[in-house]
N, C-alpha and C positions, 0 to 999 in steps of 0.2 A: 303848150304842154297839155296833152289828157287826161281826162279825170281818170284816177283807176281810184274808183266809190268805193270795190267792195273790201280796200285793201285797210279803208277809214276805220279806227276801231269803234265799237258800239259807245265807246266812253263819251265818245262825242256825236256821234250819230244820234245817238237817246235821245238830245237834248236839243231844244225846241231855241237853236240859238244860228241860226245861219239864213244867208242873204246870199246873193249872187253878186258878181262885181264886173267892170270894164273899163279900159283906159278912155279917160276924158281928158282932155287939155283943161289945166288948171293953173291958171297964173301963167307961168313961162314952161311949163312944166309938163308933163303929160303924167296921172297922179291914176290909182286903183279907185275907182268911187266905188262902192257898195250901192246895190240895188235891191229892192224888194220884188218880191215875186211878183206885182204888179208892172213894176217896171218903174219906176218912182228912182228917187234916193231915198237911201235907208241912212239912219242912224246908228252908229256904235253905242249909244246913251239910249235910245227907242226902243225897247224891246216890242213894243209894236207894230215896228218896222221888220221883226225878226218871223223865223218863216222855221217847222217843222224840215228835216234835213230832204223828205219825199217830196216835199211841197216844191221846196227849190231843184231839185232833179228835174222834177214833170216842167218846173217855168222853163229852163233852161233848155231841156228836149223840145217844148212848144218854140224856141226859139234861140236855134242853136247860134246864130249869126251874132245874136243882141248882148252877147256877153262873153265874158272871157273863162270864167271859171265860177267856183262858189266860194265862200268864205263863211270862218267860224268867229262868233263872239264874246269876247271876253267877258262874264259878269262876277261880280264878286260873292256872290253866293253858291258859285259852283266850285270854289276853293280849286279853280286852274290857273297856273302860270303859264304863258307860252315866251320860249326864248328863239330869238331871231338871229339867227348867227348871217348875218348879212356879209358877200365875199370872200365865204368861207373857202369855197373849192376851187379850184383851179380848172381851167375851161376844157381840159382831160378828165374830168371830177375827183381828183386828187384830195384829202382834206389836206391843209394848210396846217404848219404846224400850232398858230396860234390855238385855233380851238381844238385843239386833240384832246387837252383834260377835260374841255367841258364836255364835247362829245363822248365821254369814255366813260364818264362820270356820270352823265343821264344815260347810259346805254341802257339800260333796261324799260326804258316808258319811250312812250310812241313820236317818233321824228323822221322827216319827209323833206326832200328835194324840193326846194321854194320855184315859184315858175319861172324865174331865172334862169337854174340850173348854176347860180351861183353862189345860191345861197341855203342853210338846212333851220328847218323851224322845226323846237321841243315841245313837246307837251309834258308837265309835271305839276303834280298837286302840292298846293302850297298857299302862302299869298304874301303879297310883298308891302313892305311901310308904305312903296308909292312905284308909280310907274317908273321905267328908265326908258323914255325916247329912245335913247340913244348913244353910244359914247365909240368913240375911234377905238380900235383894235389892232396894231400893225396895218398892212394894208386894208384894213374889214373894220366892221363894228356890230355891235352887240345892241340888242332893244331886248326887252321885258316887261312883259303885260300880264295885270289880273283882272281890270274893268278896261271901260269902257274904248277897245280898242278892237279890231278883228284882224285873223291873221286870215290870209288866202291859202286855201284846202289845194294840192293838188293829188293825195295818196300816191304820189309815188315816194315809194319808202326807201329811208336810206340805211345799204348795204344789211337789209334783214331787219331790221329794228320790230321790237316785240311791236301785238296791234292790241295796247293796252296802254294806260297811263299809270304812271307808279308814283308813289309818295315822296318827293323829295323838300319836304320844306325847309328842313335844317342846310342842307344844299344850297336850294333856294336865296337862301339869306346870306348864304356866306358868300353867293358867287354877288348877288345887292350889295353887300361889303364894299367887295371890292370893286364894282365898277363905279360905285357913287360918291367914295371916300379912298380915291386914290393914294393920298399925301399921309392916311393915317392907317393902311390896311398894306400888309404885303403881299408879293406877289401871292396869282389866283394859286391856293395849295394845293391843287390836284393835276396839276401838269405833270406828265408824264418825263421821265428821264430822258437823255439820249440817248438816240437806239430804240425806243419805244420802252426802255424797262420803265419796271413799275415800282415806285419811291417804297421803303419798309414805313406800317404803317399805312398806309392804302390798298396795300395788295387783296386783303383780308374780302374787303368793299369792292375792290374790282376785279376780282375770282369771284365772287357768289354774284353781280353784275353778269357778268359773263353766262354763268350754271344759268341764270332766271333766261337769259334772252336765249339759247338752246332748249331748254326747257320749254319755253311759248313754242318751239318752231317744232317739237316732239321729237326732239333728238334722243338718241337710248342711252340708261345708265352707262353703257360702256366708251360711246363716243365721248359723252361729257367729262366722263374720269380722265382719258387721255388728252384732251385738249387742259383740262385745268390741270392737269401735273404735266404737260409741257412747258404751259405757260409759268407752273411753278419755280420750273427748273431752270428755264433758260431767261426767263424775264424778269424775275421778283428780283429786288436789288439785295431781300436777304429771305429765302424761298425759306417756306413752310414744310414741314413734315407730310411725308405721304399719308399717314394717318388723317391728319386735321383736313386732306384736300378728300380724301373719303369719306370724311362726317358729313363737311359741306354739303357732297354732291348727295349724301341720304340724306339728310335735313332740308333738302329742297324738294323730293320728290311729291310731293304734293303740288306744286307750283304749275305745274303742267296742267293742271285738272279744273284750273278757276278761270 
């Protein structure tokens, strides 16, 4: 897959945390190693090994053969989660219904096509008790990182997704809930109804969702109003007043501008 670089948002770009990577045979296995702009292995724990995001462009362009893509790394002082929805889409790039709430739920902060093309990685601010490797998901599963882990960059963005990262920590923790303490947490609660409607009670959070990621792409007062009082009307499982979907869309208008 292509790097499309300039699609990366600056949230991550700024930051003086990426490595280049390529498939090596590892064990029985053929595995992503991280490389350093020398051409070395890099460390996810090393920030030494880590490279300014130009630095890694220019190594990669010096030697487009020698690598497969670039990657970003987790540290815990830059208060980023990244979620790995591994097997998420369907090889027509369908989402699957498993991750429909969580996708719908971070839709506002920045997530991109994995280089599979079968998988979507989030970015959101946060941080978590501890990592999640990994845990099964109907046919898929779910990982979550704050340190010492890297995700592989490829900017291809999925279905529009804003080129910003957004604060979901309370989020964050609820989705850690649930995948770490299955037997004492209930189902993930932002899954979306049947039919795509939206549970009462969430709607509120996934209408103004919706306003912010329009809002990043400079959609105008007037599209925004019609799509959020459609989606008022025909999806909310108990739709809000035309009024309250009017405040919203004025009480965001600022959001466009940052």
């Amino acid at each position: 897959m292509l790097l499309n670089a300039s699609a990366i948002p600056a949230d991550l770009t700024e930051l003086d945390r990426w490595v280049l990577w390529r498939l090596e045979p590892v064990g029985a296995r053929n595995a992503k190693v991280p490389k350093s702009v020398d051409g070395r292995n890099a460390s996810s724990t090393d920030a030494a090994r880590w490279a300014a995001f130009e630095e890694v462009i220019d190594a990669w362009a010096r030697n487009p053969k020698g690598y497969a893509g670039v990657g970003f790394v987790f540290a815990p002082e830059d208060g980023l989660v990244g979620i790995d929805l591994d097997d998420c889409l369907t090889p027509e790039g369908k989402l699957k219904e498993w991750a429909c709430g969580i996708v719908e739920r971070f839709g506002d902060s920045y997530s991109e096509i994995s280089p599979s093309r079968l998988g979507i990685k989030i970015w959101a601010r946060g941080k978590l008790p501890e990592n999640v490797p990994g845990v099964k998901v109907a046919d898929g599963s779910i990982e979550m990182y704050d340190h010492a882990r890297y995700f592989t960059v490829t900017g291809n963005v999925f279905h529009g997704a804003p080129r910003h990262v957004e604060d979901h920590a309370a989020d964050l923790l609820r989705l850690y809930e649930h995948l770490v303490r299955p037997r004492n947490a209930k189902d993930w609660p932002l899954q979306p109804l049947a039919g795509g409607r939206i549970p009462h009670g969430q709607q509120h959070q996934t209408l103004l969702s919706v306003c912010g990621t329009l809002r990043a792409r400079r959609v105008c007062d007037e599209a925004i109003m019609a799509c959020l009082q459609a989606m008022n009307h025909r999806q909310c499982e108990q739709p809000g007043t035309p009024e309250a979907i009017a405040r919203m869309v004025r009480s965001t208008r600022t959001w466009g501008t940052r």
